[in-house]
N, C-alpha and C positions, 0 to 999 in steps of 0.2 A: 604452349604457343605452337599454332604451327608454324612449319616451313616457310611459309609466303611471308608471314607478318615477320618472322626472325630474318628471315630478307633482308626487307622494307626495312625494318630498324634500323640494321647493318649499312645500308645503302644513307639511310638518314642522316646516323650517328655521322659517317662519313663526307657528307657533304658538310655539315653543319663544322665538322673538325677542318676541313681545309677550308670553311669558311673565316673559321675564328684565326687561322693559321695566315692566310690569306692577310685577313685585317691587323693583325701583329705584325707581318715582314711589310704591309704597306707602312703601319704608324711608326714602326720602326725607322723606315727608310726618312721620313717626314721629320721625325727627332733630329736623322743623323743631321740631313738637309740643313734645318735649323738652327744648328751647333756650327757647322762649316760656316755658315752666313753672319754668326753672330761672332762666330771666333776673327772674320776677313772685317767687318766692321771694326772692332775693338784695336785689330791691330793698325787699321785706317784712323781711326782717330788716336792713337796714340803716335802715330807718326806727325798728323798733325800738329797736335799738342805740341810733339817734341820743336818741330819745325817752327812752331810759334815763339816756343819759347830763346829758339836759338839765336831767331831774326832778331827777338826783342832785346835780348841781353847781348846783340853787338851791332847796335844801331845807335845811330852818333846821339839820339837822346840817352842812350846808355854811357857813352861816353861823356858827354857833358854831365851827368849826376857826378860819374865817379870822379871826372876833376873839379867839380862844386865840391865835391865832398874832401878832397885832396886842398885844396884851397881854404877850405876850414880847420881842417885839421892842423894846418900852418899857419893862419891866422888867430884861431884862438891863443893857444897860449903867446904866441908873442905881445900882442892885444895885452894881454895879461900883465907880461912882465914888464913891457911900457908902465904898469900902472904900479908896478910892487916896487919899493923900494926901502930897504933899514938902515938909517943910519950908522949901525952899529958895524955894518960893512956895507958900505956904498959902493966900494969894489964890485962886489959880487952881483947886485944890479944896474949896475953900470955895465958890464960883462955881457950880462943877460940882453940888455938892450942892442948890445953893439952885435950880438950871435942871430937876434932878430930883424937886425936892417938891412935896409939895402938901400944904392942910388944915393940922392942927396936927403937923405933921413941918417943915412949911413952917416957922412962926412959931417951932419950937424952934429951929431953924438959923441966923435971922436973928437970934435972942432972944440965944444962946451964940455967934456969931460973932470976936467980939471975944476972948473969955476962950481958944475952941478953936483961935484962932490962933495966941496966945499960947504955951497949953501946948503947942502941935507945934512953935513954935519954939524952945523953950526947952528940948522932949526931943531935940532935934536926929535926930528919926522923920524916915522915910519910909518909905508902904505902897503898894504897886500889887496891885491886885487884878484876877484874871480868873476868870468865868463859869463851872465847867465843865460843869454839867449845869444845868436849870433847868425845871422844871411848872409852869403853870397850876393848882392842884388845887381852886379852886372860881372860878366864874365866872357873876355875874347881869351879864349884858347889857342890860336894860332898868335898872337903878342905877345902871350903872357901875364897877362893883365889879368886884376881883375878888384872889384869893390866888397869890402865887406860891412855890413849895420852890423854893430852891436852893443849891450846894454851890458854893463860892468857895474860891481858891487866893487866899490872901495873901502878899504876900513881904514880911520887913518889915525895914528897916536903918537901925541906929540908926549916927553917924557914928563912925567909926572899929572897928565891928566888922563882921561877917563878917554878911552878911543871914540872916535864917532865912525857912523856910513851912512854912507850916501849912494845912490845910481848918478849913472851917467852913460849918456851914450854916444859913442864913437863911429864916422866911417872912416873906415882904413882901406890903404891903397896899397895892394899887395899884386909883389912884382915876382916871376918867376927865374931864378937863378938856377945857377951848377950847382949853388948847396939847398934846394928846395924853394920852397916860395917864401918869400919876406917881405915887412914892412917897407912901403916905400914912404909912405906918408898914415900920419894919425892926426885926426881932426876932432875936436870935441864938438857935436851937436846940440845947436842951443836951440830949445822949443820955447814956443809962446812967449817971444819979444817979440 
């Protein structure tokens, strides 16, 4: 080859290399670009998000679940132990009742103690009861107050027969105390009369 053309090549090769040099430091720069913008996004809605979630979990609809849910947790089993009672020690559900009342539920239970012990000892009862569904379905937080539905399996066995169960559903009136929330009132709901 001669001179002129090994040139030309030279001259060629070289345009073509800071060509391709050229278009790498550009897409290069464009990668970076698009990395910083997707990294300043990601961390934007991650703040978001966080901020969403911080509003949500201390917003008074937050707080009303968590005392619905405070309010249940106190009225089921007392719900309950309203309903259990064994002869074989009426103490010890008598007890149970008197630890879930309050107001005048309170004062009937201590008032009829005596007589209600009596009669369960003497129908030779026993009842156990459990929970199985149970609502909040009205609730003031600044009172105290509050209403609970709920549907109770009793089993009930009188001695020497065969136990029976039955459902039943209750709303209870449950009042908020120094020692948590308790029964104020229990009412048996009567359907289809």
């Amino acid at each position: 080859m001669d001179h002129k053309a090994v040139s030309g090549l030279r001259a060629l090769t070289a345009r073509a290399r800071a060509s391709v040099t050229g278009s790498f430091q550009g897409g290069l720069r464009s990668v970076t670009t698009l990395v910083v913008l997707l990294a300043t996004a990601a961390v934007i809605a991650a703040g978001a998000t966080g901020w969403r979630w911080w509003s949500e979990t201390n917003s008074a609809a937050a707080d009303t679940s968590r005392l619905r849910e405070t309010v249940l947790a106190s009225a089921i089993p007392a719900i309950s132990a309203f309903n259990t009672l064994d002869f074989h020690d009426s103490k010890k559900g008598l007890d149970a009742w008197q630890n879930a009342a309050t107001g005048k539920l309170l004062d009937d239970v201590k008032a009829s103690r005596e007589t209600s012990a009596k009669a369960i000892e003497g129908a030779k009862t026993s009842t156990s009861a459990k929970v199985l569904t149970a609502a909040v379905t009205d609730l003031d937080g600044p009172a105290g107050t509050a209403t609970v539905m709920a549907v109770v399996e009793i089993t009930t066995a009188v001695e020497g027969q065969q136990p029976t169960t039955k459902r039943n559903r209750y709303l209870a009136n449950v009042t908020s105390t120094d020692g948590g929330w308790k029964l104020s009132g229990l009412q048996p709901v009567v359907i289809g009369v």
